[in-house]
N, C-alpha and C positions, 0 to 999 in steps of 0.2 A: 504494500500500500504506500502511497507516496502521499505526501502534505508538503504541494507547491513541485519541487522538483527532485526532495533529496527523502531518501527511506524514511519510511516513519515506523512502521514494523514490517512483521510479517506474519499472515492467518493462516494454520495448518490444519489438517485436521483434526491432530493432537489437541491442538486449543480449542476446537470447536466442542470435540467429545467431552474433552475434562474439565471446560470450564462454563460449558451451555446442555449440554445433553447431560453430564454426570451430575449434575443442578438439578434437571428438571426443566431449565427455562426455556421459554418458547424461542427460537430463533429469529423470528419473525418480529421480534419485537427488541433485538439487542445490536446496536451499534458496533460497528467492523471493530472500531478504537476500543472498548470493552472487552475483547476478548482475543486480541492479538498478542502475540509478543512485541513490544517497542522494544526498538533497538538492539536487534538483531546480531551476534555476530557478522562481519560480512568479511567478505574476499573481493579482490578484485583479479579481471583475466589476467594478468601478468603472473599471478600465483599459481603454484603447483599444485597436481591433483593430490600429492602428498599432505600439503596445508590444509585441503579441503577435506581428505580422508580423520587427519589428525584433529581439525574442529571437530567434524562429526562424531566422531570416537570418544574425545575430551568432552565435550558439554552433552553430548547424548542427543545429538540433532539426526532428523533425516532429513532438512532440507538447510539449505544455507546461500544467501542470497551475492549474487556478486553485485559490485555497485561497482561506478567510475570515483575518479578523482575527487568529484563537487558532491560524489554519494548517492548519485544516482542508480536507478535500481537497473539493470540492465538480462538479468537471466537468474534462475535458480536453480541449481543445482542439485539432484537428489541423489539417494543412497542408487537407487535405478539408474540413474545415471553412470555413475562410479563402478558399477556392476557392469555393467553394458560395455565401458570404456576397457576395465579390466579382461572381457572375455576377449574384445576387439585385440585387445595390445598383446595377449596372449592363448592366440586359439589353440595352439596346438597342445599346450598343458592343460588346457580345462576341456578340451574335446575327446580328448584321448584319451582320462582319466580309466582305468580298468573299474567294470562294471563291479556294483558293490552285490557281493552275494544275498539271494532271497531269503528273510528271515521270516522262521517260524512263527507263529505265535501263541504264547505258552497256554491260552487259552482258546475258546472260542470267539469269547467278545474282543480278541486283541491284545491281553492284559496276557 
């Protein structure tokens, strides 16, 4: 969400669930600024996907917003993301993985 030109937060669904749905409150009735995160970690494109792995990991993020210079909001970046990039940058280790054997289970119901 941006206020004028520079981030103001950012609305997940994390924060929609835990702080409107886990409430009770009607959605329809609560303002973006009420239940977003303000002020965001952010990144910007000049940073590595190491930086972005390591916010997400350290503060417990799946999404993480890059901005420009002035703080502008420009793309966000998700854990789908960073997964997608990782298969791309290494197919042949994650394609080729050897198949994991079929487990029993110790029950009927799966338990």
């Amino acid at each position: 969400m941006t206020r004028g030109s520079a981030l103001a937060g950012i609305l997940t669904e994390r924060d929609i669930v835990a702080k409107a749905l886990g409430e009770g409150r009607d959605l329809a009735r609560i303002p973006v600024t009420e239940i977003m995160t303000p002020d965001p970690i952010t990144l910007q494109p000049d940073d590595s996907v190491a930086f972005v792995m390591n916010a997400m990991h350290v503060g417990g993020y799946r999404h993480v917003p890059i901005v420009d210079e002035r703080n502008q909001p420009l793309a966000v970046v998700s854990v789908k993301d960073i997964i997608a990039f990782i298969v791309e940058s290494f197919p042949e280790e994650i394609l080729n993985l050897p198949p994991k054997p079929i487990r029993k289970a110790k029950r009927q119901d799966g338990g």
